[in-house]
N, C-alpha and C positions, 0 to 999 in steps of 0.2 A: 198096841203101843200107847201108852200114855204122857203126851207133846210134853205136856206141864210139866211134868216130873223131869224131863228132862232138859228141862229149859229156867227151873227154879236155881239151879246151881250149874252153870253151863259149863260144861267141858267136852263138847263136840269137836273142838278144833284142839291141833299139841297147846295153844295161847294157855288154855283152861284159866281162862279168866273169872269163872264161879259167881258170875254177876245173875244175879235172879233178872233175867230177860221177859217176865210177866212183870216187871216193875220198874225198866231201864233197860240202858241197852249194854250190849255185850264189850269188848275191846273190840269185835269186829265194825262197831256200830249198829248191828242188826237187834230190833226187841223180839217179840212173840208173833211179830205181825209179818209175813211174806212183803218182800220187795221187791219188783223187780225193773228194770229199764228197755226191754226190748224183747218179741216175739216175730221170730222172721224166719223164712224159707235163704239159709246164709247158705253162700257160694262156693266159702273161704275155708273150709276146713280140708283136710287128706282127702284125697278123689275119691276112693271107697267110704267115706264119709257123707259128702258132700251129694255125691252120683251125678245125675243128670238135673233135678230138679231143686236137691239144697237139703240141707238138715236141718231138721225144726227144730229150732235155737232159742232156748230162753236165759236169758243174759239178766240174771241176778246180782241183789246191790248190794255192796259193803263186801269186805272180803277182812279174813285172819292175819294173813298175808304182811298186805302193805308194801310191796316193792316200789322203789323209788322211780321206775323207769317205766311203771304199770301204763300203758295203751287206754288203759279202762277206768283211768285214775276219776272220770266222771262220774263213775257210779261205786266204781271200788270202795274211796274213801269211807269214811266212819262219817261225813255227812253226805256224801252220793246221791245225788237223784237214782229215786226210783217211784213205782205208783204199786197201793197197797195190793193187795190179792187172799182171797181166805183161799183156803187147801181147794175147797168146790171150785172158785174161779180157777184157781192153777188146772185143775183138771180140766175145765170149759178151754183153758185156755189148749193144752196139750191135743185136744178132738180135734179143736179148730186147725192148728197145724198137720194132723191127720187128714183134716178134710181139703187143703189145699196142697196136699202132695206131698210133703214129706216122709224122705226117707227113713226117719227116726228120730226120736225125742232128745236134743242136746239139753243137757241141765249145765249152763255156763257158771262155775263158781256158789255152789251151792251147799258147803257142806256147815254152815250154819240154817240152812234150812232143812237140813237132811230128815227130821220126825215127820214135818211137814209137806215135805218131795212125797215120803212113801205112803202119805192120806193119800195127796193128789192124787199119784201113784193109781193105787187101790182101787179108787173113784173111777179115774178115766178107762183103769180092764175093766173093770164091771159093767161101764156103759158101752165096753165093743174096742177099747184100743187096744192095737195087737203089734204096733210098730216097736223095735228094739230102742231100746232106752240105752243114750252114752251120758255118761258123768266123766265132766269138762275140767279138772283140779290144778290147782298149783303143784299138787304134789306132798302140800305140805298139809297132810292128813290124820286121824289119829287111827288106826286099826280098830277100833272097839268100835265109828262112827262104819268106818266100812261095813262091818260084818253085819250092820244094821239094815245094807242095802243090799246083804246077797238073796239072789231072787227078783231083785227089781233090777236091776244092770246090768246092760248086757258087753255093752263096750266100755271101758276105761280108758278114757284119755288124761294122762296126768305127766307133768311137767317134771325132768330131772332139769333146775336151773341151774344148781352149782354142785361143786367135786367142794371145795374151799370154805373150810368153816370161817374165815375169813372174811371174802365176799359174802357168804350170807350173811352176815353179820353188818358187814358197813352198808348193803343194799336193802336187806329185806328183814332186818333186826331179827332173824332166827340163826343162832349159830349153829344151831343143832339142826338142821336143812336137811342135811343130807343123810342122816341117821335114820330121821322124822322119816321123807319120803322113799329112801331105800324099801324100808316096811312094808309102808303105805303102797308101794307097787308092787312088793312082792304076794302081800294079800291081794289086791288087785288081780295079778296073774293068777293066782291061786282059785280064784273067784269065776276066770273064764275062761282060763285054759289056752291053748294055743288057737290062732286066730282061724276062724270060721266064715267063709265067704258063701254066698248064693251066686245064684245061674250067671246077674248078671254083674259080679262083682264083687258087689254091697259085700262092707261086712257087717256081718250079724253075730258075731260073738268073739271077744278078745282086746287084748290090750297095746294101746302105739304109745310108746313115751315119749314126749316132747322133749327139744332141746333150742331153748331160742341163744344162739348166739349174742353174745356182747362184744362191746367194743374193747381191744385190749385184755381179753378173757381167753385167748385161743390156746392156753396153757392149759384152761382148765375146762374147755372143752375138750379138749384130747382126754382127761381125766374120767370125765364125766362119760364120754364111749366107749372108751375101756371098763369103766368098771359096767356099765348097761351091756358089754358084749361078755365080761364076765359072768354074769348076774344072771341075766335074765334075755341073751342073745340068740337062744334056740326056741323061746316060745313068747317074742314080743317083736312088735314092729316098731320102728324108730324114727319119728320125724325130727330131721335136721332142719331148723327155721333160723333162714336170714332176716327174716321179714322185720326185725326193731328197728323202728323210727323214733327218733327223737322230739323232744320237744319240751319247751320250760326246765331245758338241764342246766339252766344257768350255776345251780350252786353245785354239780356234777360235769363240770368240763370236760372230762377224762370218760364221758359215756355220753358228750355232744357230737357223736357223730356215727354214721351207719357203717354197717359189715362192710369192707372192702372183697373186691373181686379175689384175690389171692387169698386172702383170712379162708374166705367158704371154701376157696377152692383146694387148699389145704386141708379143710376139716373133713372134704367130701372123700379124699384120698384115705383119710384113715377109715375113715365109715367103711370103705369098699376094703383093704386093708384087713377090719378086722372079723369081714364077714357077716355086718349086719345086714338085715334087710329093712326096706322102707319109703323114707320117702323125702324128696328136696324141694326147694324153692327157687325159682328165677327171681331175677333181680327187681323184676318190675312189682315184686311183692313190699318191697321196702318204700311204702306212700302213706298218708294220712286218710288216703281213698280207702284205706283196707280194713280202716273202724269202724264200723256200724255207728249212726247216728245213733244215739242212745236220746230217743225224743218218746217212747211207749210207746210206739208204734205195734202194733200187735195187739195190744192189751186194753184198746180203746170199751170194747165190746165185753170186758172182764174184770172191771172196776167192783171191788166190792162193796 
């Protein structure tokens, strides 16, 4: 695979903003250069994720995206902290999580590094990594970027946020969201098939689609589980997430404030309803304790 080439008119992400990223940076903010803000054994993913000892988490900066209510808006942004990484470090870095117990490689928000993931990638099997790799998404992905990572993914975690070309639109400036990421998981499925578990749990191969509830949105969460139990409700798992906290929603009033007890516990009724399987959150998940300090942590030892 040749990085350059694909990074000279960039259209990895639906944005296809076509900015030569060897000479500036993208609309996502990311150039040529790996970013990233954090390498950790994280706690907080799906339990068959997560296990016993944590999923080796690499929490990549700048995102396509841009959701107004983004958790990770410190490194998300188009100026985000993040600290550099060549493809070789990203791979040192991956070992290194290998070597303190983790259950698998999470690549958090990566899919403007996607040429780059699959050097890593490349580097870290050859030197002995043998842990299952999940790619961490908005959702909001191009198929053509996917098909570039079958073979190297083995889990798909990707976000259906909204049913509402609407909401996408006033929150996360893609009206086309849910077109975009329909695809985007249905290659995804395509890619792992129905979910794959070992002895003691773990999964090792398959797709959970995420669903983070909003405030005032339980219209279109009902939306968005019907069509995921239409869709793709016989070969994907489904995490319902309360877990949005607020914060700086001063010019968003109308999403200053967290999931109520009723809201989820309605949404859990149709999940059960329409026969999905998966996975929920208690209430003590709704904190600012539940974001990762994004300080490099991880990546002190990987500086390129």
């Amino acid at each position: 695979m040749k990085v350059t080439g694909l990074l000279k008119s960039c259209k990895l992400c639906p944005r296809a903003c076509g900015a030569d990223r060897t000479r500036t940076h993208g609309l996502c903010g990311a150039n040529d250069q790996i970013e990233a803000a954090r390498a950790s054994l994280h706690q907080w993913e799906e339990p068959p994720i997560s296990g016993g000892r944590g999923s080796g988490t690499v929490f990549f900066s700048h995102c396509s995206l841009g959701c107004v209510f983004c958790q990770n808006r410190h490194i998300s942004r188009r100026d985000g902290f993040g600290k550099p990484l060549s493809p070789q470090k990203l791979a040192q870095t991956f070992l290194s999580l290998e070597r303190r117990g983790a259950h698998n490689i999470n690549l958090v928000t990566g899919a403007h590094y996607v040429p780059q993931i699959i050097q890593a990638l490349s580097l870290a099997r050859s030197s002995g990594l043998h842990l299952p790799v999940v790619y961490n998404s908005s959702g909001y992905e191009c198929v053509e970027t996917l098909r570039l990572l079958e073979g190297y993914v083995d889990i798909y975690l990707p976000d259906y946020k909204y049913y509402s070309s609407y909401y996408a639109s006033l929150y996360s400036r893609a009206k086309d969201y849910r077109e975009i990421a329909v695809a985007a998981i249905a290659e995804m499925v395509r890619q792992t098939g129905t979910p794959q578990f070992d002895d003691d749990g773990l999964l090792t191969r398959g797709t959970i689609i995420r669903h983070l509830m909003l405030p005032g949105l339980a219209g279109d969460t009902a939306q968005v589980l019907r069509d995921i139990a239409a869709r793709f409700g016989d070969i994907a798992l489904v995490s319902l997430m309360r877990q949005y906290t607020p914060f700086d929603m001063q010019e968003w009033p109308e999403l200053d404030r967290t999931i109520t007890d009723n809201e989820y516990a309605d949404a859990c009724e149709l999940f059960h309803s329409l026969g999905l399987g998966g996975f929920f959150q208690h209430a003590e998940s709704i904190s600012k304790s539940f974001i990762p300090a994004f300080d490099g942590a991880g990546l002190e030892d990987c500086i390129s």
